[in-house]
C-alpha positions as CSV (number, residue, x, y, z in Angstrom):
1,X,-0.9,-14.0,10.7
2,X,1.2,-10.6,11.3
3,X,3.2,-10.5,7.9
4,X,4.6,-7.3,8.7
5,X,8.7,-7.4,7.9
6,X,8.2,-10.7,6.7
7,X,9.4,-11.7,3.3
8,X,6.8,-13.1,0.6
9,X,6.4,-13.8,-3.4
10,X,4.0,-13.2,-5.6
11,X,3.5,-13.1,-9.3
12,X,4.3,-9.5,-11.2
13,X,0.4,-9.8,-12.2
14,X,-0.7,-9.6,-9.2
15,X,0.4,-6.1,-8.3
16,X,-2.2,-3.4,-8.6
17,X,0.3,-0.1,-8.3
18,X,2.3,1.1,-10.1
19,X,0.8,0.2,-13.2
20,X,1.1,-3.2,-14.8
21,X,2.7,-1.3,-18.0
22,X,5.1,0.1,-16.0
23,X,6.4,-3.7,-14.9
24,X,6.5,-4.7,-18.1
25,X,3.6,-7.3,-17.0
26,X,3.5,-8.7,-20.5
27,X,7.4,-10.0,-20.4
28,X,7.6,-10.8,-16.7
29,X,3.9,-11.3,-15.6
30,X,5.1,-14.6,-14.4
31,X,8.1,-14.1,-12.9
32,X,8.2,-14.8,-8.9
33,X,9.0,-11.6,-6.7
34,X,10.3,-11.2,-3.7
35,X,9.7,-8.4,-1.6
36,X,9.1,-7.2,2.4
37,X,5.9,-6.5,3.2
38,X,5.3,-3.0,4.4
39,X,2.1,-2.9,5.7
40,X,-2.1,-3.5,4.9
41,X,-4.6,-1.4,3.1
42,X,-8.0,-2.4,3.6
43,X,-10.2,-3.2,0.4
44,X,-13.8,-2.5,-0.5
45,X,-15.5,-6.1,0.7
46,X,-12.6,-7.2,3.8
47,X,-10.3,-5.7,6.0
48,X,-6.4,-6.2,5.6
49,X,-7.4,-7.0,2.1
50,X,-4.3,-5.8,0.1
51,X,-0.6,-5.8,1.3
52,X,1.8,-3.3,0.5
53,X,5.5,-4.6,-0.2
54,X,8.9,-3.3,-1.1
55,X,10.7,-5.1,-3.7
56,X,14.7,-4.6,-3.8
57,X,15.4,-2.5,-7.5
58,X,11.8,-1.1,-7.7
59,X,11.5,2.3,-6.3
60,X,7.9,2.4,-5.3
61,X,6.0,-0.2,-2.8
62,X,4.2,-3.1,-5.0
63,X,0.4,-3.2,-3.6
64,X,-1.1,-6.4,-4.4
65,X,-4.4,-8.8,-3.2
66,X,-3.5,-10.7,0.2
67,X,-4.8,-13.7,-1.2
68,X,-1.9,-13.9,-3.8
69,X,0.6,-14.0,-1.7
70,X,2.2,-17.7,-2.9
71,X,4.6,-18.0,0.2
72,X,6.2,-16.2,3.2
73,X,9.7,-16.9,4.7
């Protein structure tokens, strides 16, 4: 499935840059976000294993696992 420019959500835990700290993972880790995705990075083990996403009020792109997307609109 091409996800590019496609809208998805994901939990705040999830994301692997910018730091967890920086999100403030411990008062929102389970808040639901929102964002575009950008593009794909691949990982270690798989291909197309992380997705990079821009979230609306967080200046850098979000790069999280592929397999935590929860949805995509």
């Amino acid at each position: 499935m091409d996800l590019r420019d496609r809208w998805v959500h994901f939990r705040m835990r999830s994301v692997y840059h910018p730091a967890p700290g920086e999100l403030a993972l411990e008062l929102h880790g389970n808040d639901l976000l929102q964002g575009k995705v950008l593009g794909f990075s691949d990982g270690a083990v798989e291909p197309r294993e992380y997705v990079i996403v821009k979230v609306e009020g967080i200046d850098d792109p979000l790069i999280l696992p592929f397999a935590s997307i929860l949805g995509v609109l």
